[in-house]
Backbone bond lengths (Angstrom), bond angles and torsions (degrees), N, CA, C in turn:
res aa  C-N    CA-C-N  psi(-1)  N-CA   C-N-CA  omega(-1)  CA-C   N-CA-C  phi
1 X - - - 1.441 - - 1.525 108.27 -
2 X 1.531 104.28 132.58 1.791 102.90 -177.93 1.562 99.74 -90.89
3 X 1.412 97.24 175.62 1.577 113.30 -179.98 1.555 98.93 -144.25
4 X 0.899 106.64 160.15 1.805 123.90 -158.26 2.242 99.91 -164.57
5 X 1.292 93.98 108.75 1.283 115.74 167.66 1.989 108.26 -88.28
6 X 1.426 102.35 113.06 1.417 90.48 -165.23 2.025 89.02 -138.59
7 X 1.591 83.49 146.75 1.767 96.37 -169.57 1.888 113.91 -97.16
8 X 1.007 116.36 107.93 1.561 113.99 165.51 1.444 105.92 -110.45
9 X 1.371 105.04 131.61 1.611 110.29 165.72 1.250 113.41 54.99
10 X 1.380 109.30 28.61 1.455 118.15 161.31 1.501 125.73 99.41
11 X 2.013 106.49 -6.18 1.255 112.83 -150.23 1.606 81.28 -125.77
12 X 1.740 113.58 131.59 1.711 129.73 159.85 1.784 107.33 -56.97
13 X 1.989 95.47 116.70 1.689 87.32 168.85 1.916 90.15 -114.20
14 X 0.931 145.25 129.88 1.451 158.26 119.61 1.895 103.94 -25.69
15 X 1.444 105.19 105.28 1.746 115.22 -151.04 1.765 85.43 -138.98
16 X 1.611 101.03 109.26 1.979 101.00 165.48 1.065 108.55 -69.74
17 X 1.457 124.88 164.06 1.119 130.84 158.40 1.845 106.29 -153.40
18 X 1.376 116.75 159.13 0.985 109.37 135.46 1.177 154.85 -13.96
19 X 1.516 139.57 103.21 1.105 129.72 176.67 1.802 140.59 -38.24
20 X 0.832 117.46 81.16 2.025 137.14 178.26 1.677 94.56 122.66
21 X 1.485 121.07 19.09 1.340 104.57 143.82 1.286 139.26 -94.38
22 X 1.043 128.22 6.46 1.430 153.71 162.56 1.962 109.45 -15.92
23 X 1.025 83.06 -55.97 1.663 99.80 -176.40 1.492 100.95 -59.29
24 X 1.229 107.99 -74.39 2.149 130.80 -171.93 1.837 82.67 -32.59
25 X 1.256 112.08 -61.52 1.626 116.81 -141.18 2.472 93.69 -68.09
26 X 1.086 81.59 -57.09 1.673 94.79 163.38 1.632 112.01 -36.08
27 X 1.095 108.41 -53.63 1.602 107.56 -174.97 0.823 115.95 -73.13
28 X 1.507 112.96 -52.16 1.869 109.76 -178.33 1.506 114.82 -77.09
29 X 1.217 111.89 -24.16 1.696 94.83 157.50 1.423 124.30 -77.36
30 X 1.194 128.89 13.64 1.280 129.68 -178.30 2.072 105.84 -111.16
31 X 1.510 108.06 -16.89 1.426 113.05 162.88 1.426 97.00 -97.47
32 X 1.722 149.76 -12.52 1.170 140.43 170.88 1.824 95.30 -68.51
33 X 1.291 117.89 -25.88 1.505 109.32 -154.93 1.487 100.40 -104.53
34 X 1.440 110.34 -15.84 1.820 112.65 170.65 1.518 97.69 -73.77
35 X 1.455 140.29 -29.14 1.434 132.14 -153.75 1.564 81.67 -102.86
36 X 0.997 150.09 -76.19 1.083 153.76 165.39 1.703 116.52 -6.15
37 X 1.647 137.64 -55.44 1.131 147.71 107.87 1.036 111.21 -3.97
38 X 1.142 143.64 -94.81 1.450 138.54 -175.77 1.237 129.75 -31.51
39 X 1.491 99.37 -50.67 2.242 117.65 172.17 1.870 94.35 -44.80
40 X 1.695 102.90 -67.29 1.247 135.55 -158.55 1.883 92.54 -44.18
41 X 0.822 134.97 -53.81 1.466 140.87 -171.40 1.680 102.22 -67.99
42 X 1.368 110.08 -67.23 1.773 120.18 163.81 1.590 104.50 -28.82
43 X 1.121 108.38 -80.06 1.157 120.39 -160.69 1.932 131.84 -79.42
44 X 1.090 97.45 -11.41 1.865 108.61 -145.36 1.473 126.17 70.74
45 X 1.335 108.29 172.50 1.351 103.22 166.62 1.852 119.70 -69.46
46 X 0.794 126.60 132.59 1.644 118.62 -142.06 1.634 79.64 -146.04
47 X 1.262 140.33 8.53 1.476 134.50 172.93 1.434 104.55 105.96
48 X 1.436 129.22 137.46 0.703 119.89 170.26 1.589 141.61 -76.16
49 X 1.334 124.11 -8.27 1.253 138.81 137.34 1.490 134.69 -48.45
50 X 1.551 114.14 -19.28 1.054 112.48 -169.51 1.816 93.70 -129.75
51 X 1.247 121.86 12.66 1.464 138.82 167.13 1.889 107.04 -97.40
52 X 1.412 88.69 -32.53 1.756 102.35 -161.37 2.152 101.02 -83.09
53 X 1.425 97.40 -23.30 1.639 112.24 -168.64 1.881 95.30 -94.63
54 X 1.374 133.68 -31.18 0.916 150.11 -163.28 1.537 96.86 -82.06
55 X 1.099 113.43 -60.40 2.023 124.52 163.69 1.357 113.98 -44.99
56 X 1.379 100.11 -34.41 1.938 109.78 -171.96 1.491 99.38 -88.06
57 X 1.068 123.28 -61.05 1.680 126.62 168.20 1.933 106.66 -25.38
58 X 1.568 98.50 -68.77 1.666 91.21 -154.60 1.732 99.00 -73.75
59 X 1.266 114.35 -6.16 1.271 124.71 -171.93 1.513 99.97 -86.09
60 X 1.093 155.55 -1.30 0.972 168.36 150.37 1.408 119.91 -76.55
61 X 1.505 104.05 -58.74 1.383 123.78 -175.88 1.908 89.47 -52.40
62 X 1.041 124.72 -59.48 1.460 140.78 -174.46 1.617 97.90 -33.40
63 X 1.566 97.77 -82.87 1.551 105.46 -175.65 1.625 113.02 -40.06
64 X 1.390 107.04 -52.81 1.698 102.07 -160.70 1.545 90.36 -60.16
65 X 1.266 128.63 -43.33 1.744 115.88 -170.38 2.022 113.35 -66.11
66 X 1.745 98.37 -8.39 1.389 81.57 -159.12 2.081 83.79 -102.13
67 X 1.381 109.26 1.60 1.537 124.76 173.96 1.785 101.75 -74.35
68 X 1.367 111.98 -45.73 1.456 110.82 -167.31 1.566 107.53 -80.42
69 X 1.122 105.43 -21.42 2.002 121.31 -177.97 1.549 81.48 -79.00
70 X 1.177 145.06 -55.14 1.276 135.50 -143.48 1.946 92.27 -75.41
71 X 0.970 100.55 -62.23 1.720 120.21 -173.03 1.784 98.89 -34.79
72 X 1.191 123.50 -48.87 1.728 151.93 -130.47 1.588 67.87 -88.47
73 X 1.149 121.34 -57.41 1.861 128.85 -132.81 1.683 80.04 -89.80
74 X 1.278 118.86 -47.67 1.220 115.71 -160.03 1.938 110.34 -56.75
75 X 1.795 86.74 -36.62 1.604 90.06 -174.14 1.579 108.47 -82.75
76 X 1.542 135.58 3.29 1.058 131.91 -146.18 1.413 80.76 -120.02
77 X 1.336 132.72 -23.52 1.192 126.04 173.74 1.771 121.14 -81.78
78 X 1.228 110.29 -26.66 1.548 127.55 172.21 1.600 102.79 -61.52
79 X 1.164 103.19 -48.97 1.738 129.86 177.98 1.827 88.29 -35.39
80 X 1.531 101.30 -79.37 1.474 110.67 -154.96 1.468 113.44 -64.10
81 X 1.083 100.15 -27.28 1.423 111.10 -163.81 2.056 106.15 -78.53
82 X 1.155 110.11 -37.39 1.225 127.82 163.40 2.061 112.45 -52.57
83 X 1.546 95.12 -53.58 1.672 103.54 177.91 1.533 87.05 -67.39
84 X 1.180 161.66 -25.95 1.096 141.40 -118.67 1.602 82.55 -121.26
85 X 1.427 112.55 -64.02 1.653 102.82 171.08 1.344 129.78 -73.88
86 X 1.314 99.01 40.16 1.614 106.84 178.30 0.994 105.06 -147.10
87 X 1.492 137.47 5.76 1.203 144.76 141.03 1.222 120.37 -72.38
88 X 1.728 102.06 -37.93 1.667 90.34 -178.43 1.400 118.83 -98.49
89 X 1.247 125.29 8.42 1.297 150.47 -179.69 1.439 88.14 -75.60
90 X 1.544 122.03 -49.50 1.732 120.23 -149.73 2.173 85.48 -99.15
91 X 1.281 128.00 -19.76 1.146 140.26 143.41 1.675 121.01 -24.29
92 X 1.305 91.84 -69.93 1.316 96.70 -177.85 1.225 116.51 -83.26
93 X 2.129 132.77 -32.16 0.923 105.83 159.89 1.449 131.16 -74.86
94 X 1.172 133.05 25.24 1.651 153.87 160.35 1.263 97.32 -69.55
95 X 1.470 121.47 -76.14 1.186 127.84 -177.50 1.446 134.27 -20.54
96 X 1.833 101.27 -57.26 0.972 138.62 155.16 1.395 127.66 -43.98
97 X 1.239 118.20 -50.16 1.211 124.90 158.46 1.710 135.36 -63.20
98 X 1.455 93.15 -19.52 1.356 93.40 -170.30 1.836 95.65 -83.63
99 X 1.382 101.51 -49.21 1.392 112.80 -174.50 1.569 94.48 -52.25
100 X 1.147 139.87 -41.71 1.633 108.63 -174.64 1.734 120.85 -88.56
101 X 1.622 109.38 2.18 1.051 113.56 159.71 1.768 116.43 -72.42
102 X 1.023 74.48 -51.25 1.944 91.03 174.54 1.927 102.47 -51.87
103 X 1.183 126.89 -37.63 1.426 133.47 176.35 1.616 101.28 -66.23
104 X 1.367 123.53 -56.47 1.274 112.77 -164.88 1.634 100.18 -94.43
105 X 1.159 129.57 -18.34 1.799 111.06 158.74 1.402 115.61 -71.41
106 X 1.506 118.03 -1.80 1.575 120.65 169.12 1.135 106.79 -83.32
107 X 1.347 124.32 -63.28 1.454 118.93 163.90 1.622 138.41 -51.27
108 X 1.306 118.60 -8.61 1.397 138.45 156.20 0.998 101.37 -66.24
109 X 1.676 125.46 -60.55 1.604 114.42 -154.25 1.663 100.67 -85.91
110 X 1.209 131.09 -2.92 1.648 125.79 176.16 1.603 101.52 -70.89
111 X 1.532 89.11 146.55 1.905 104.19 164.36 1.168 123.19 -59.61
């Protein structure tokens, strides 16, 4: 099991992880410690528990909006994909149509 010493707001947390996650755990506490920074400027230092829940809040708030964008895209693709086989459905009966025009102007133009 790895361990990862990682800095928010100035203060060492000692964070396990998984072995070759070391890196993942490093990074995302280092965007936990940019949102964290950010409150900290807004707000003051206001405790660090209630700076650290404030990061977790809008950090949430984030995800659930980037959950409902995901959902939106998901249905907007069902959307297209639906027009898409119903274009070529009306495609192919075009196709179809043309080829039996093409049959009876063949048979027009014979002797």
């Amino acid at each position: 099991m790895g361990e990862v010493t990682v800095t928010v707001n100035g203060r060492l947390y000692p964070i396990g992880c998984d072995d070759g996650e070391e890196e993942q755990v490093e990074r995302l506490s280092g965007v936990v410690d940019v949102r964290v920074r950010e409150l900290a400027a807004l707000v003051g230092q206001v405790g660090e528990a209630r700076l650290l829940l404030m990061a977790a809040l809008t950090m949430a708030d984030d995800l659930e909006g980037a959950q409902r964008d995901l959902q939106q895209l998901r249905q907007d693709v069902a959307v297209l994909r639906q027009e898409q086989d119903s274009a070529k459905t009306g495609a192919d009966a075009l196709l179809g149509l043309a080829q039996k025009l093409e049959d009876i102007a063949a048979k027009l133009e014979a002797p």
